[in-house]
C-alpha positions as a printed Julia matrix, in Angstrom:
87×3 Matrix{Float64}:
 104.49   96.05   96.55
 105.91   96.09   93.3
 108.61   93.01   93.6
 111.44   91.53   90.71
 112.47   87.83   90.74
 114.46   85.3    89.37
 112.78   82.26   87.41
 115.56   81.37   85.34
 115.46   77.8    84.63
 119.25   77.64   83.48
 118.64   76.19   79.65
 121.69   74.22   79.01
 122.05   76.07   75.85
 122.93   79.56   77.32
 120.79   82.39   77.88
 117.84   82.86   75.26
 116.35   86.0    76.81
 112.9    84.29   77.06
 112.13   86.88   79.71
 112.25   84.59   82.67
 115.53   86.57   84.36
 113.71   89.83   85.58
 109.9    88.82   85.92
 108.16   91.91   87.73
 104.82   91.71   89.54
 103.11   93.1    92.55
 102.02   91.53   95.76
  99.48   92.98   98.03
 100.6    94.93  100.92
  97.31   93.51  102.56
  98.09   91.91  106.12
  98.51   87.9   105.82
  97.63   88.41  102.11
  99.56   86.57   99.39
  97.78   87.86   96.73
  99.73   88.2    93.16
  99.71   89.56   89.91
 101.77   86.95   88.47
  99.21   85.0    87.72
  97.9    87.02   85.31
  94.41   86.98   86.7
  94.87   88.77   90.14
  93.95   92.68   89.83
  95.74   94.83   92.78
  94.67   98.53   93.38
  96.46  101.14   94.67
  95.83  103.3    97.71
  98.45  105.47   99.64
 101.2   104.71   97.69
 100.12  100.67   98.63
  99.03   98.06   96.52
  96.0    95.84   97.56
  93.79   93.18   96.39
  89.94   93.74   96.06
  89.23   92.11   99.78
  92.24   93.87  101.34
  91.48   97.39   99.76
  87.72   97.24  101.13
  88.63   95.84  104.55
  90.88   98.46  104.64
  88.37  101.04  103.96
  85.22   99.32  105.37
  83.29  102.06  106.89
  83.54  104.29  103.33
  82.82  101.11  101.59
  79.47  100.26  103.62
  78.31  103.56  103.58
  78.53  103.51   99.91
  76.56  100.12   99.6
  74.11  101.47  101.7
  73.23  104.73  100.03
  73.6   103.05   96.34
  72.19   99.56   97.15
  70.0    99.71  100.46
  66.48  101.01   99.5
  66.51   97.28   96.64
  68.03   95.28   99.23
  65.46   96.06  102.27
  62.73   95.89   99.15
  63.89   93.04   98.39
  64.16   90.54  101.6
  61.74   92.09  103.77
  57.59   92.82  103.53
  56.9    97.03  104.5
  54.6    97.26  107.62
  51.11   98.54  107.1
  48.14   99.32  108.56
């Protein structure tokens, strides 16, 4: 969710406009997710008109996401940790 807040830090001075007033960012709509762009770092994609986090946009579409994985990445992976049977 897009959100707008306050960090003002009242500079005795007055106001200097150093962008602090109206700081706006987006928070994850994922459930028990405090995920944030504010830090500059944090990526959020959107889906439905929502706004998610990496983890909380896959949970949310799991079954799309392991299918995916499965078709793209399964044939290396099963090649990979386990010896074919043969005769």
């Amino acid at each position: 969710m897009r959100r707008t807040d306050d960090y003002c830090v009242g500079c005795p001075q007055g106001c200097i406009h150093c962008g602090r007033k109206h700081v706006t960012h987006y928070v994850c709509d994922g459930e028990n997710c405090d995920a944030d762009t504010i830090d500059g770092v944090t990526k959020l994609y959107e889906d439905e008109g929502k706004q998610y986090c990496l983890m909380c946009i896959i949970k949310n579409n799991l079954n799309e996401f392991i299918g995916d994985m499965i078709t793209d990445h399964g044939y290396k992976w099963v090649t990979d940790n386990f010896c074919e049977v043969t005769e």
